[in-house]
N, C-alpha and C positions, 0 to 999 in steps of 0.2 A: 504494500500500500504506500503510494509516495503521499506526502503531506506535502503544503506549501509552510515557508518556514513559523509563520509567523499566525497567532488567532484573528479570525475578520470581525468584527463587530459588526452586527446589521444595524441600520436604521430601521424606524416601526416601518415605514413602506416598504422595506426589504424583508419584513419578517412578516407583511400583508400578502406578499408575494411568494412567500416558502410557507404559508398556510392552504394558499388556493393549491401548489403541489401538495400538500398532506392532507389536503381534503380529498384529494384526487386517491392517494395511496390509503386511507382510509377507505374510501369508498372499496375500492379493489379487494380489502380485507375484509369488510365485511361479505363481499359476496362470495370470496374464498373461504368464510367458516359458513354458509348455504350453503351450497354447494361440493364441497369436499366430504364425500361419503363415501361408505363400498362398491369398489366396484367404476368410479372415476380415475382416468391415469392423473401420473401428472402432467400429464403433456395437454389433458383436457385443461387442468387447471389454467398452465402456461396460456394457454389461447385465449382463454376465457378474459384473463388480466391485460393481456394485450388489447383485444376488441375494448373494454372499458376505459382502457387507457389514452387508447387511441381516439377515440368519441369524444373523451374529455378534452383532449389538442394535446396531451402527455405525448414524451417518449422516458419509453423504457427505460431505468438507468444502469440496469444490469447485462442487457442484453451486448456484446461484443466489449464488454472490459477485460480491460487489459490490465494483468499483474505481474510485477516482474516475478523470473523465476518460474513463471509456468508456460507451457510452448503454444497456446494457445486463447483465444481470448475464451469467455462463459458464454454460452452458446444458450442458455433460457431466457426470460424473460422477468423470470421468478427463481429463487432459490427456495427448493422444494425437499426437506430433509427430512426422511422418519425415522422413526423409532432411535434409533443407535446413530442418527446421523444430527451430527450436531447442526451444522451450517454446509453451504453452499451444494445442494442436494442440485443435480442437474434432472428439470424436467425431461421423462421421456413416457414409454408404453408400460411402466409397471403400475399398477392399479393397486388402489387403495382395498385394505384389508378392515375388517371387526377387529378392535383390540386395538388397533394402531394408533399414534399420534403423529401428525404432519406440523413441520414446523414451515411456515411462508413467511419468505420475507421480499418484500416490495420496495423496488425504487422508481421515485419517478418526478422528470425533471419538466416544468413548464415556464415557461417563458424565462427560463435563464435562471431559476433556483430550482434547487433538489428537496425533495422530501425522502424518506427510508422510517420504516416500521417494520415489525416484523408481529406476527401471531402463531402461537402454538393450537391444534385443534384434534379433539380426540375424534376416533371413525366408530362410530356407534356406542357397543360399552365396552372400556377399557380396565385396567386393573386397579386395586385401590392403591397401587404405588405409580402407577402413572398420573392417577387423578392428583395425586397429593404432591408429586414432582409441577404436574400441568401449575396447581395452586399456587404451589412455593414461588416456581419460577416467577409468575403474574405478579403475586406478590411482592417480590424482589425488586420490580419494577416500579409498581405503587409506592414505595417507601424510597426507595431513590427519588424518584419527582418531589416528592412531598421535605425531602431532602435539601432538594436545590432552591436555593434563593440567594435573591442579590447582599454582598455581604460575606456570605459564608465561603468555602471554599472545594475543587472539585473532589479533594479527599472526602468530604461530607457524604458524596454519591455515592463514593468507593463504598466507605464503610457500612453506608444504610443498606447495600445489597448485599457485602458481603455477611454484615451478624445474620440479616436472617434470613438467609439459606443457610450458614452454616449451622445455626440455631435447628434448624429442623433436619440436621443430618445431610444433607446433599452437597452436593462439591459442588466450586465455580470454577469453569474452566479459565485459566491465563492464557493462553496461548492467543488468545482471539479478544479484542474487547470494542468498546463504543468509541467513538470519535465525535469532532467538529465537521458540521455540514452546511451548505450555503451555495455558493456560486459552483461551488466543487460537491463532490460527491462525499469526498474525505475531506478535512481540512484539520489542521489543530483546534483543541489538543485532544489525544487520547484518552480517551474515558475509562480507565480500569474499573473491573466490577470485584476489586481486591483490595488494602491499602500495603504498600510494604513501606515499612519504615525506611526513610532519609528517599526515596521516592521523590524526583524534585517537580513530579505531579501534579502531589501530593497538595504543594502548595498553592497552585492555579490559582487565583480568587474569581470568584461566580462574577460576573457584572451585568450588568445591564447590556442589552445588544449579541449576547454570546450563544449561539442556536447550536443543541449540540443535540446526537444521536447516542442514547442511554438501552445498554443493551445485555443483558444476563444470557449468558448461556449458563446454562445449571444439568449438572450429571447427577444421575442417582447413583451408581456408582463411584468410582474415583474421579477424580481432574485430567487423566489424562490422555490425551486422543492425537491422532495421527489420521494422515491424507490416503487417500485409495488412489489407487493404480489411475484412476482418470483425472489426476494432479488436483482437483479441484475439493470434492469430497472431503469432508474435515470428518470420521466419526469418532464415538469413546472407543479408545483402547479394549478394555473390557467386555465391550461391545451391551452395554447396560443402556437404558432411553436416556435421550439427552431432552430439553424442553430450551424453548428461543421466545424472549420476545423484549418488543424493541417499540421505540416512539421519538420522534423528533419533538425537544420542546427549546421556546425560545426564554432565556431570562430576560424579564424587563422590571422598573421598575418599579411594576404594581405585583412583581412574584413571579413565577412559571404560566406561562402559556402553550400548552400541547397542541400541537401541529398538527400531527396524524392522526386526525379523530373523522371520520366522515361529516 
């Protein structure tokens, strides 16, 4: 992931403008948790999010990116990950199962700003340690936002996600975390969903104008995962359900403003 060196602050018009994209990528997710049941690939999905995207004047922001290091760019439109797969699942012809959870996560750039969310979704009934990973995860989330305000600082978000998922037993994956979003897709700074001490992070201060993409990956087993054979594919190690989910909010200074909400 290249970052630009330095954090963009938006003005309110610029973060007028990265809402009308997260309204677009909210919309998408909502009709990605209708929709994704047994028996749907995810190539259904991928189209499905395309066509809405498209209607709305979006484009895609996943589809053809480029990461160094891998020999090819992401060829979905959607990053479509289940059960054991953390992130960057490549839509294709395997169909959704009973029991499973899909993780979606959505980019999408309009008129010159990006939005990124992400939603975990269970396929019918699933197990009571999936539901409780699905929870946590969600949860992790909620207390991070609730977390962030002007004033404080981005170790604040670390910590609120990392107590409680660890509090409830689950691991937070490191290897992968949130970022700064706006004109770019990535931007500074990094959003760890962990704090380490002397971390120079750690000490970011939240401010006003700073739109950042907040994002838990949570294992029910361990922390740690590795890429599949088609460079892309992040799953657990262990091969245990991983759960994603993810929201663009801007800080201003009336508090947190959530982006990706339809």
């Amino acid at each position: 992931m290249r970052l630009r060196q330095r954090i963009v602050y938006k003005s309110a018009r610029e973060i007028d403008k990265m809402r009308e994209a997260g309204r677009v990528v909210g919309q998408i997710l909502e009709l990605m948790r209708q929709i994704a049941t047994a028996g749907v690939s995810t190539k259904e999905l991928d189209n499905a999010a395309k066509r809405l995207g498209s209607r709305a004047g979006g484009e895609m922001a996943f589809f053809n990116y480029r990461v160094t290091g891998i020999s090819y760019p992401f060829p979905g439109n959607i990053c479509a990950s289940i059960d054991e797969q953390v992130v960057h699942g490549i839509p294709g012809e395997r169909k959704l199962k009973n029991g499973e959870i899909i993780s979606i996560d959505v980019g999408i750039q309009l008129d010159g700003y990006f939005g990124d969310a992400a939603i975990t979704v269970p396929i019918g009934e699933i197990s009571e340690e999936k539901q409780r990973l699905v929870d946590v995860t969600k949860g992790s989330l909620d207390a991070a936002i609730a977390a962030a305000r002007p004033g404080g600082k981005l170790s604040d978000i670390s910590a609120a996600v990392q107590e409680h998922v660890e509090s409830h037993g689950f691991s937070i994956v490191k290897d992968y975390v949130g970022h700064g979003i706006g004109q770019a897709l990535h931007e500074p700074p990094q959003v760890p969903n962990f704090v380490m001490p002397g971390l120079r992070l750690s000490n970011v201060p939240l401010k006003p104008g700073m739109t950042i993409a907040i994002e838990p990956m949570v294992n029910a087993g361990s922390e740690y995962v590795q890429k599949l054979s088609n460079e892309w594919t992040v799953v657990t190690r262990d091969r245990k359900p991983s759960a994603h989910f993810e929201h663009t909010i801007a800080i201003t200074d009336d508090g947190v403003r959530i982006l990706t909400v339809p």
